[in-house]
C-alpha positions as CSV (number, residue, x, y, z in Angstrom):
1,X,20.3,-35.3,65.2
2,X,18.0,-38.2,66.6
3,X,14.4,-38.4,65.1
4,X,11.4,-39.7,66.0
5,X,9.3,-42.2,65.2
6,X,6.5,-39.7,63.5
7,X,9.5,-37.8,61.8
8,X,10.8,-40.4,60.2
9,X,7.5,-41.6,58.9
10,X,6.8,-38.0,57.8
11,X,10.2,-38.1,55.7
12,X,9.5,-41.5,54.0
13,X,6.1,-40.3,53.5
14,X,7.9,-36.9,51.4
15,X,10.0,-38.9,50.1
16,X,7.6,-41.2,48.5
17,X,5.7,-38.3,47.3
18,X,9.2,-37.2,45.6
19,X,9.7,-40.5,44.2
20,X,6.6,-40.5,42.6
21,X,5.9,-37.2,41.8
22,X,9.5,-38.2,39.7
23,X,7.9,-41.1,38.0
24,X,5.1,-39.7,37.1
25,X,7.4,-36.7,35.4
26,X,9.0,-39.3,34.2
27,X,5.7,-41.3,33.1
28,X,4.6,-37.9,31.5
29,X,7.8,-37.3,29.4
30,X,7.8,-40.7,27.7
31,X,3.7,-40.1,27.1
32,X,4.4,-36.6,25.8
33,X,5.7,-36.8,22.5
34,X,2.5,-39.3,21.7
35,X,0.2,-36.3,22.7
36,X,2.4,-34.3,21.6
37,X,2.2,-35.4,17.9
38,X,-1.8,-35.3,18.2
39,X,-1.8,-32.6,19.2
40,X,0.0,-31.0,16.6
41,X,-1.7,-32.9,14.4
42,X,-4.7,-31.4,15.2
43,X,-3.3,-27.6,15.4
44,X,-2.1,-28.5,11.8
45,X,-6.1,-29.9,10.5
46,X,-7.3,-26.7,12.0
47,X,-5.1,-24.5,11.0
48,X,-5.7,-25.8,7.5
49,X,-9.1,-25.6,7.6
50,X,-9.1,-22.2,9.3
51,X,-6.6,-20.8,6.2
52,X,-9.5,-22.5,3.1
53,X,-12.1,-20.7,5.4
54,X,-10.1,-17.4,5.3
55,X,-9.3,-18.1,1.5
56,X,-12.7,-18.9,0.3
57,X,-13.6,-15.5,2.4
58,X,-11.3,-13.7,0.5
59,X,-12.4,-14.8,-3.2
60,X,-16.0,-13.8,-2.1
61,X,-15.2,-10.3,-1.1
62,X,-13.2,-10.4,-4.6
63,X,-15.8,-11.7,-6.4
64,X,-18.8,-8.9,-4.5
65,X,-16.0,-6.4,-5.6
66,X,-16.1,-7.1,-9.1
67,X,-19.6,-7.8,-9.2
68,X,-20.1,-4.2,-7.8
69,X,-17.6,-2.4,-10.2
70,X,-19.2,-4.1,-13.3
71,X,-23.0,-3.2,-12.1
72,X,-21.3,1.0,-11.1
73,X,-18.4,1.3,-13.2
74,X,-19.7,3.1,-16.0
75,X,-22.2,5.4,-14.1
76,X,-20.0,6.6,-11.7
77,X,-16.4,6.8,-14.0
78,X,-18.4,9.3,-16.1
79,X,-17.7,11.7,-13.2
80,X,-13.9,11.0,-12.8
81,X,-13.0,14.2,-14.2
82,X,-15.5,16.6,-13.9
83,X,-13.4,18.7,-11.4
84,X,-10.7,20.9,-12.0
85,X,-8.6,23.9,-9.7
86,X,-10.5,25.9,-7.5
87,X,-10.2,28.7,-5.3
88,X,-9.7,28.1,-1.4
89,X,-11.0,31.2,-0.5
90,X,-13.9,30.7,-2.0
91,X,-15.1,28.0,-0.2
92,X,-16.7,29.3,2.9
93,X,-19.3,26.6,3.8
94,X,-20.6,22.5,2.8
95,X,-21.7,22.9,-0.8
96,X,-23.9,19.9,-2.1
97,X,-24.8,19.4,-5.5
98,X,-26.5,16.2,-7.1
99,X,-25.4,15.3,-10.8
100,X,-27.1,12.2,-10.8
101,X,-30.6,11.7,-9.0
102,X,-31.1,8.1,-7.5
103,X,-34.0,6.3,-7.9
104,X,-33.4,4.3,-4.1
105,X,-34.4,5.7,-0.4
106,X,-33.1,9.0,1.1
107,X,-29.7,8.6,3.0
108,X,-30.3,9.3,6.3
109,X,-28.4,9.5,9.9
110,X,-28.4,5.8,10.3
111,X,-28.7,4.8,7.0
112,X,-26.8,1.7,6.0
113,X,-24.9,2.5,2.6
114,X,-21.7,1.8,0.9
115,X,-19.8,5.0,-1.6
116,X,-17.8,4.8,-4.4
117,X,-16.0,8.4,-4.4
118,X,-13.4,10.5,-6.3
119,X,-11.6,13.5,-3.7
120,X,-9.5,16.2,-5.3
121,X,-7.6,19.0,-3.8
122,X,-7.6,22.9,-4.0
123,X,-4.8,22.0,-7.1
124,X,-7.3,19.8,-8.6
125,X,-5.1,16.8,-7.9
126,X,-6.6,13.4,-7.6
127,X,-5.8,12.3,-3.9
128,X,-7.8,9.1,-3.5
129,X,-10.1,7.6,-5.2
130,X,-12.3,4.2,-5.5
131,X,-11.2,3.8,-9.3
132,X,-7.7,1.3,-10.0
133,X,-6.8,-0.3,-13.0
134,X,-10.0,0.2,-14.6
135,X,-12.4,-1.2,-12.1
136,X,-14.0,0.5,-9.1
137,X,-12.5,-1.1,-6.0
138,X,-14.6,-2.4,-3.2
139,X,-16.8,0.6,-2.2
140,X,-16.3,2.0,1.6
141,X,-19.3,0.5,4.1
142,X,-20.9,2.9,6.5
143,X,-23.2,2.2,9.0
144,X,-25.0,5.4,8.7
145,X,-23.4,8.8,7.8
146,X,-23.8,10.1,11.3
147,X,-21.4,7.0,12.6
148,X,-18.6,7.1,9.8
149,X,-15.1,7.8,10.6
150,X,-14.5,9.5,7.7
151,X,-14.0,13.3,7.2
152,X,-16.9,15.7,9.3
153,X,-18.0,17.2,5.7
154,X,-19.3,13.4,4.6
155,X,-21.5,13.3,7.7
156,X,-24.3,16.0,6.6
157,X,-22.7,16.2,2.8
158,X,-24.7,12.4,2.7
159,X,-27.6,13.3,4.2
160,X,-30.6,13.9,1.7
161,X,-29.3,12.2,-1.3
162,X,-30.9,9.0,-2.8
163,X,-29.3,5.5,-3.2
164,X,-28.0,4.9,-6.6
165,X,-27.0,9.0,-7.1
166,X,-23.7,10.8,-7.1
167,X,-23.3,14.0,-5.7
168,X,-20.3,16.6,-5.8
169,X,-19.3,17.8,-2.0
170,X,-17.4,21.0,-2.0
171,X,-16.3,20.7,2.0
172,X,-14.4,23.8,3.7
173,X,-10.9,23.1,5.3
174,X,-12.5,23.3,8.8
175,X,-14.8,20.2,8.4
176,X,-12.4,18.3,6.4
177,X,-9.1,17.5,8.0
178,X,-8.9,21.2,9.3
179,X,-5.2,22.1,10.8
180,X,-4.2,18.5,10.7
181,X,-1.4,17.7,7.2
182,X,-2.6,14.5,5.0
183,X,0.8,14.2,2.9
184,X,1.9,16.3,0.4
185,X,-1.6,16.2,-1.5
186,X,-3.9,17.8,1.6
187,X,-1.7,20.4,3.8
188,X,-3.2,21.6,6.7
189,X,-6.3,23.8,6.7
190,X,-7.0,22.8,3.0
191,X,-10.5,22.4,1.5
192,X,-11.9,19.5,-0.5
193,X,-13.7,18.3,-3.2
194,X,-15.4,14.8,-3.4
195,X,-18.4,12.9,-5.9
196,X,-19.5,10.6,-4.1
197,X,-22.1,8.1,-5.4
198,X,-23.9,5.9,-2.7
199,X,-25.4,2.3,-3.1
200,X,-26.8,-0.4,-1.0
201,X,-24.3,-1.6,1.5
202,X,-23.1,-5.1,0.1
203,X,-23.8,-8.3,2.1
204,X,-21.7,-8.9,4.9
205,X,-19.1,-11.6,4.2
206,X,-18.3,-12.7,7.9
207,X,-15.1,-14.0,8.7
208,X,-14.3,-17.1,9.7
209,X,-14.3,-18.1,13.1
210,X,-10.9,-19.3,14.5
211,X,-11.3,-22.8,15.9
212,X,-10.6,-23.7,19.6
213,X,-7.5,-25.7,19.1
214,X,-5.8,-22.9,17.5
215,X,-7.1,-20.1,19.8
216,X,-5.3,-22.4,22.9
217,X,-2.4,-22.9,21.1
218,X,-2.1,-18.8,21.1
219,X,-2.9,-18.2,24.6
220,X,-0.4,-21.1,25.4
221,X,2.8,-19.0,23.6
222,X,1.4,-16.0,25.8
223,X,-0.8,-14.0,23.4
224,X,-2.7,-13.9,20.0
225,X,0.1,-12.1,18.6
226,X,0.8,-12.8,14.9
227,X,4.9,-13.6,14.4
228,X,5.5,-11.3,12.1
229,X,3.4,-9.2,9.8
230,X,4.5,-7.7,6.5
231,X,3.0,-3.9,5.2
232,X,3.0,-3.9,1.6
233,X,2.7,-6.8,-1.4
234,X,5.2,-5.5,-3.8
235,X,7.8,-7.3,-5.0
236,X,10.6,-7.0,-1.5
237,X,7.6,-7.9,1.1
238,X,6.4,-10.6,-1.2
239,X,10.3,-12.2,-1.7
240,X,10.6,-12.0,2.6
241,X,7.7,-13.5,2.8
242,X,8.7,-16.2,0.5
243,X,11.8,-16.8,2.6
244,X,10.3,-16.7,6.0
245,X,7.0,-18.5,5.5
246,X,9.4,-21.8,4.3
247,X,10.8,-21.8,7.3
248,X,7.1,-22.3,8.6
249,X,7.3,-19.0,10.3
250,X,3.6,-17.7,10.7
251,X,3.8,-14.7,8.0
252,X,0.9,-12.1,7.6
253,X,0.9,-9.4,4.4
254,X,-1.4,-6.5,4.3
255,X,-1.9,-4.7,1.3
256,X,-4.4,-1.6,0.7
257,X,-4.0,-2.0,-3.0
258,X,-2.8,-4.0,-5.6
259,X,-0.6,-7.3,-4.5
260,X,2.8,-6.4,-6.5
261,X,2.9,-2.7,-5.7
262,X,4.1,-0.6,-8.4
263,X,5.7,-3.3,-10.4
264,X,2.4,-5.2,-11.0
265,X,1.0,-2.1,-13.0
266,X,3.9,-1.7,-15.0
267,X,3.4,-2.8,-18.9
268,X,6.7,-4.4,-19.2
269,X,9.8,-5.3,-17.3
270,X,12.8,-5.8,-19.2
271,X,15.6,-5.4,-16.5
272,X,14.7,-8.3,-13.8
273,X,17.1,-11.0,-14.1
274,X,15.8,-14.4,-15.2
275,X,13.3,-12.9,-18.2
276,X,15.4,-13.1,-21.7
277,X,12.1,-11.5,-23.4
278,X,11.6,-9.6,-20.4
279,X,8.6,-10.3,-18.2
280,X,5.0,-8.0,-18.0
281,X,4.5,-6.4,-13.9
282,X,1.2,-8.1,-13.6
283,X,3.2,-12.0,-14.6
284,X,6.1,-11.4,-12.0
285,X,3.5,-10.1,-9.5
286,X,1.4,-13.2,-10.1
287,X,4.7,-16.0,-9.8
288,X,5.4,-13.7,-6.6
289,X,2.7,-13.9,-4.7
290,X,2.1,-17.4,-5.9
291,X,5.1,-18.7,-4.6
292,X,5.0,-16.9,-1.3
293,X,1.2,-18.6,-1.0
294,X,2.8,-22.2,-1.7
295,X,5.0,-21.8,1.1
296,X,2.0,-20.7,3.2
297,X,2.1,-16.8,3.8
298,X,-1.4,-15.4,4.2
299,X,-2.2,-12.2,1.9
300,X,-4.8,-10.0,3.0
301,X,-6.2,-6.3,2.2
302,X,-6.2,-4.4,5.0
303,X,-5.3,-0.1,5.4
304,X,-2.4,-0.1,8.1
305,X,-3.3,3.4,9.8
306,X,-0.9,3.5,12.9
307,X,1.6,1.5,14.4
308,X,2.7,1.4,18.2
309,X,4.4,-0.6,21.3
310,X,2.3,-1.9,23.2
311,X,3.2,-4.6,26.4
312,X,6.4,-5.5,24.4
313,X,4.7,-6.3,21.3
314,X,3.9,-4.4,18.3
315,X,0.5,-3.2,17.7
316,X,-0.8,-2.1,14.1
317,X,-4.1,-0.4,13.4
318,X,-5.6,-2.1,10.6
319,X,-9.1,-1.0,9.2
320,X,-9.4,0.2,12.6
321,X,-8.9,-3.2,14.0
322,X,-5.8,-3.7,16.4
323,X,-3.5,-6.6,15.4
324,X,0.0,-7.8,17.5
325,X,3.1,-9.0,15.9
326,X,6.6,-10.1,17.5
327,X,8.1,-8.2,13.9
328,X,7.3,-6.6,11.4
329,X,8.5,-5.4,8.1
330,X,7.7,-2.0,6.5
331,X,8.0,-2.5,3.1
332,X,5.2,-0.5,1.7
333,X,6.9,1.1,-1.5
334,X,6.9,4.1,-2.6
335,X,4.7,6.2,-5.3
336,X,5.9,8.6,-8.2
337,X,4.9,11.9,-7.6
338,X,2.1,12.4,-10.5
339,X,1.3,15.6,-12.8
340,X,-2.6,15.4,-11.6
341,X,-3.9,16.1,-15.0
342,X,-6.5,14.3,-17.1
343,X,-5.5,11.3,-18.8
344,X,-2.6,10.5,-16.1
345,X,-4.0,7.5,-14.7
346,X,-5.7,6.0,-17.7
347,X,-2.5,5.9,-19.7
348,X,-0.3,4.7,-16.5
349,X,2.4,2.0,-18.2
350,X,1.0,2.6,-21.7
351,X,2.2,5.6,-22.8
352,X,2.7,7.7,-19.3
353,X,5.7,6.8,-17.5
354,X,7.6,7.5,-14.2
355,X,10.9,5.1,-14.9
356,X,13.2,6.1,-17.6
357,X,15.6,3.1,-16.9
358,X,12.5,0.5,-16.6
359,X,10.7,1.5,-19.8
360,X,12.9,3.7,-21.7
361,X,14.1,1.2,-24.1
362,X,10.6,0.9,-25.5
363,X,10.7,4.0,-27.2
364,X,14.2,3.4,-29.4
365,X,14.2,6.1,-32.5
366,X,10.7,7.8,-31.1
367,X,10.1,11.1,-30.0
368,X,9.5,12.0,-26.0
369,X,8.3,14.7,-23.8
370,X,9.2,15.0,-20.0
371,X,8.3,16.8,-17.8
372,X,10.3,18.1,-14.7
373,X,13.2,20.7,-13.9
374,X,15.2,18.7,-11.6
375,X,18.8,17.0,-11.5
376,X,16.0,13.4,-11.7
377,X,14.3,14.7,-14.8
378,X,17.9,16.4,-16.4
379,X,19.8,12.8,-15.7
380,X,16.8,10.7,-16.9
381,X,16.0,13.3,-19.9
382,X,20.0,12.9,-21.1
383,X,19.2,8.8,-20.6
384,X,16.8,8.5,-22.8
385,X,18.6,10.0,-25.2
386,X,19.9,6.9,-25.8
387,X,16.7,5.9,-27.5
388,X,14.7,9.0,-28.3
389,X,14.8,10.6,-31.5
390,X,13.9,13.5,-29.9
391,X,13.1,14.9,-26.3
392,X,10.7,18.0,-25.6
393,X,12.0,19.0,-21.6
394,X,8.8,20.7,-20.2
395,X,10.0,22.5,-17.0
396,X,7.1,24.2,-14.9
397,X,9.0,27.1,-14.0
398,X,13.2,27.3,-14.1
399,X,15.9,24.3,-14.4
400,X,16.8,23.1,-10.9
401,X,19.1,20.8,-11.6
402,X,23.0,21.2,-10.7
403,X,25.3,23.3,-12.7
404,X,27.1,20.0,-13.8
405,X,24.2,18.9,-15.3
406,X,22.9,21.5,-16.8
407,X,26.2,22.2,-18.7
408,X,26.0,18.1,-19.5
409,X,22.0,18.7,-20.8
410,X,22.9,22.1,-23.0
411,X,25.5,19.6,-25.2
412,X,22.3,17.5,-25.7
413,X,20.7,20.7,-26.7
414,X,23.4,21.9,-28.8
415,X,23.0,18.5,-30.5
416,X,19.4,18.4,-31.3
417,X,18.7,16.0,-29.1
418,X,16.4,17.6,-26.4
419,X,14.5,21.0,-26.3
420,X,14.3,22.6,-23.2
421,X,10.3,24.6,-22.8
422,X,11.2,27.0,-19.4
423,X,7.9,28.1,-18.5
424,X,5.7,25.1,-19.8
425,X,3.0,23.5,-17.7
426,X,1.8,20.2,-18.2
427,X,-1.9,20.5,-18.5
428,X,-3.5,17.5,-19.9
429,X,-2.8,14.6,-21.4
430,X,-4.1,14.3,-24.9
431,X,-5.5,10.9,-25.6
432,X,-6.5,9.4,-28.9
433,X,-8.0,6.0,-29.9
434,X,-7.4,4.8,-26.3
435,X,-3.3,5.7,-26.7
436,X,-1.2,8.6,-26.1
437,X,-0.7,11.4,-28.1
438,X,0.7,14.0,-26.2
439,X,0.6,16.7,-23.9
440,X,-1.7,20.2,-24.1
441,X,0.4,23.3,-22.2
442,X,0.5,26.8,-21.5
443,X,3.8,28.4,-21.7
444,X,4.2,32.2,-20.7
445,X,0.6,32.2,-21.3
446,X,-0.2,31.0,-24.6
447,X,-2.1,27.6,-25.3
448,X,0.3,25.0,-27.1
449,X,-0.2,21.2,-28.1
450,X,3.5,18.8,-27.8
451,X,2.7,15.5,-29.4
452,X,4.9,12.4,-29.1
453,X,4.8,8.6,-28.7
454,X,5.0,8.6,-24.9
455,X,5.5,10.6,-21.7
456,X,7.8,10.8,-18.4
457,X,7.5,12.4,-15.2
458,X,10.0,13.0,-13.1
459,X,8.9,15.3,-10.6
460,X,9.7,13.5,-7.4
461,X,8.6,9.9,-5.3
462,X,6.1,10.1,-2.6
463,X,7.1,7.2,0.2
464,X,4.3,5.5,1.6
465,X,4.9,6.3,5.4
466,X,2.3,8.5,6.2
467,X,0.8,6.4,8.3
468,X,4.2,6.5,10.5
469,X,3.6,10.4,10.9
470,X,3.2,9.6,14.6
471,X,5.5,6.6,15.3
472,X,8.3,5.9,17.0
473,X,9.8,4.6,13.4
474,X,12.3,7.6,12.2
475,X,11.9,8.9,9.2
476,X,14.9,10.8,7.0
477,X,13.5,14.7,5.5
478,X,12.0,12.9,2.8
479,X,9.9,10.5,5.1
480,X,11.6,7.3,3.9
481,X,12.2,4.5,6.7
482,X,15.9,5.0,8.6
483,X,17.8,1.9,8.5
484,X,21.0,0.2,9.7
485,X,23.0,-2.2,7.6
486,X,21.0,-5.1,8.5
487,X,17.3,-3.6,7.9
488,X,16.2,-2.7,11.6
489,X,15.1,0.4,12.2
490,X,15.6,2.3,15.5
491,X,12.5,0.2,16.8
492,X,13.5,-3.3,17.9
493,X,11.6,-6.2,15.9
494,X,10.8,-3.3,13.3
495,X,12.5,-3.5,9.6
496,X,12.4,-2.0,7.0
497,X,13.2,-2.9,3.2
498,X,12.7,-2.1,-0.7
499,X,12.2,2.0,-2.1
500,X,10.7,2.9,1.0
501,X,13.9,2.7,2.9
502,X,16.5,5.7,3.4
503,X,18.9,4.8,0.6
504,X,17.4,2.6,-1.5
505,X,17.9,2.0,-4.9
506,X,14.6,1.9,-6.3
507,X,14.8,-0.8,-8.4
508,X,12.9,-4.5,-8.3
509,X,16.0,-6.4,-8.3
510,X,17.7,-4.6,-5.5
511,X,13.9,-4.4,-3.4
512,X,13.5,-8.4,-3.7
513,X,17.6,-8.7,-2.4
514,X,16.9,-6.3,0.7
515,X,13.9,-8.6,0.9
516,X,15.4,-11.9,1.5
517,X,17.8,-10.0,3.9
518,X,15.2,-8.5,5.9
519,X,13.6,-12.1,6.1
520,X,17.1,-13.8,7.6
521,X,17.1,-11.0,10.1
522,X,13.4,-11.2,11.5
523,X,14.2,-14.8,11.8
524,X,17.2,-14.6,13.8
525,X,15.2,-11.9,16.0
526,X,12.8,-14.2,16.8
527,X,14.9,-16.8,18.0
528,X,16.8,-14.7,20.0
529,X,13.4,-13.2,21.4
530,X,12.2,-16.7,21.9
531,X,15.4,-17.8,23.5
532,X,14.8,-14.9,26.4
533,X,11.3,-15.9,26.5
């Protein structure tokens, strides 16, 4: 087809535009990696910066902690256990009573104040509380009782009392968590009991501002999404995040409590691989998280309260902020179901013990109680037989356990070896010079004292998935996390590893193995996500 003149200067003149809208493609692809590389360079000074800035946050709110627990320790552990069972139907109304009057202003409505606080249920069962490991942890901020989040009683139960007291709350079911389940400890329509002593609400320890360079970078890859973020510091979330954070993928850890999980508070481990004298919880924690820091995973405290889908992503609640992730791994533990009795917590690792197979062997040619009726507490009863001189078997009401065992457990019996108490409640723990000395119970109602060297419970393991209750996640009947072979859970870019997983072992070696296997498979899901992307 003939063209004109003007046509064929209009094609040269595209064509020239083609040609050097190539060159300059060109020109910017040989220029790019130089930018490139200062660019990154960049990213990498602020992202450096931005992760001392976060750190040295992080040691001050440590550091306000401890300065608070040392300053309120001793006036408000005093009250630790001052409550025992009491009726339901009895409480009808918000009862407020002051044990301690403070000498600061009266709380009111929009008071700013922080609590320390103690809450026990109808069964006069510890259910959370401000003191760990000897130390009050950092006490909750409110910005005026009227404004807190926390349970309706706490609103007017605050009101009238003075900085620097402590005051019991006695809150009916209705203005606690009313119809709504809070784990095994709270069931629905459930009162409360809480002392609760409130202080000036700390300094505010802002957090760091992210810098520009990094905040681009985000919004470049499509969102401020974190790549993956880990629930739980124990010893499986800390070993994934050891394995993926090498690999210079962006790793996030939140823990509510103490970074090692229930290993860390353990007195000694003498089954982990590696350790020919054995190693203590709180050393193998330490190395743990240590290493996983080196390699440049980020360990914060943080309460994970709900987790969701959200535009593709994953969205977790944490201390009622909302945080994206591409993944995430559950790997939150579990807890032993305790006795809820005096001197339970104070003697946890020393003398009170959940894990026949962990600590068991401490106890060669000594004498034992334990507690429990089931097939757990008949297997690990007949194991520690092995080193026991002698086991008292307190069983709260009749032998549970399967005929197998219980024809395996009356040779034991037969022997000398253990002595079954049907009938027997655990109802304190007897403590002298700061070490256990045994148990005080009531059996068929008489008052009776079983002194030993140390004490197991085996009355069950509480998973900590209660904040799944309304996920997605599937849970098996015992609320542990279902999984496949590979760790994924019926949510894609959702895992799941260590004792809080359907089928797990609940053992440290095993946890840290499904950790590093968890950590291969996050990382292939990402690529494969960022291969669609």
């Amino acid at each position: 087809m003939a063209t004109t003149k003007g046509q064929r200067i209009g094609i040269w003149v595209i064509a020239g535009m083609m040609f050097l809208g190539t060159v300059g493609g060109f020109v910017a692809m040989m220029v790019a990696p130089g930018n490139e590389a200062k660019d990154q360079a960049a990213l990498k000074k602020a992202q450096d910066e931005y992760t001392k800035a976060t750190d040295e946050r992080k040691k001050k709110v440590e550091a306000q902690a401890n300065e608070l627990s040392q300053k309120y320790y001793g006036k408000f552990s005093e009250f630790s256990s001052r409550v025992g069972v009491f009726e339901a139907g009895d409480v009808k109304e918000l009862v407020k009573e002051d044990l301690l009057e403070g000498e600061g202003a009266e709380v009111k409505d929009d008071t700013k104040l922080a609590v320390y606080y103690i809450g026990w249920n109808v069964k006069g069962e510890i259910f959370d509380q401000s003191i760990a490991d000897g130390k009050l942890k950092a006490p909750l901020n409110m910005d005026g009782p009227a404004n807190t989040a926390v349970i309706q009683g706490w609103k007017e139960g605050l009101i009238g009392m003075k900085i620097g007291g402590v005051r019991e709350l006695t809150i009916p079911a209705d203005k606690a968590y009313g119809d709504k389940a809070q784990g095994d400890k709270i069931p629905a329509n459930s009162p409360l009991k809480f002392v609760v002593m409130a202080i000036e609400k700390p300094a505010n320890i802002p957090e760091p501002e992210m810098p520009e360079v990094m905040k681009q970078y985000y919004r470049s890859r499509g969102s401020m999404s974190k790549d993956v973020i880990i629930v739980g510091a124990g010893p499986s979330a800390l070993t994934a995040a050891i394995y993926l954070s090498r690999e210079d993928v962006d790793t996030t850890l939140y823990e509510r409590g103490v970074v090692g999980g229930m290993a860390a508070i353990t007195d000694q481990i003498d089954n982990y691989p590696g350790f020919a004298e054995g190693v203590t919880g709180m050393k193998l924690a330490s190395e743990l998280q240590q290493q996983a820091e080196r390699f440049g995973a980020k360990i914060e405290y943080g309460d994970v309260t709900e987790l969701k889908q959200v535009d593709g992503e994953l969205e977790l609640t944490i201390d009622g902020q909302s945080v994206r992730a591409k993944s995430v791994l559950l790997a939150t533990g579990s807890n032993y179901r305790k006795l809820g009795v005096p001197g339970e917590d104070e003697l946890y690792g020393r003398g009170v013990h959940y894990c026949a197979t962990c600590d068991g062997a401490f106890y060669r040619d000594k004498n034992l109680i334990v507690v429990g009726g089931g097939n757990s507490a008949v297997q690990e009863a007949i194991f520690l037989t092995r080193y026991a001189s002698h086991i008292d078997l307190l069983v709260r009401s009749k032998l549970r356990a399967s005929d197998i065992l219980q024809k395996d457990l009356q040779k034991y019996v037969d022997d000398g070896k253990i002595t079954v108490h049907i009938g027997a409640t655990t109802d304190e723990i007897i403590v002298k010079d700061d070490k256990f000395y045994g148990v005080k119970s009531t059996q068929n109602g008489e008052q009776k004292e079983f002194t030993a060297d140390g004490l197991f419970v085996f009355i069950g393991l509480i998973p900590n998935t209660q904040f799944l209750t309304n996920s997605d996640v599937e849970l098996d009947l015992g609320g542990h996390i279902i999984t496949d072979e590979h760790l994924h859970t019926n949510i894609p870019g959702v895992f799941a590893s260590g004792d809080v997983r359907s089928g797990a072992t609940m053992q440290i070696a095993s946890a840290v193995g499904e950790g590093a296997v968890a950590a291969v498979q996050i990382r292939e899901y990402l690529q494969e996500k960022a291969r669609e992307e």
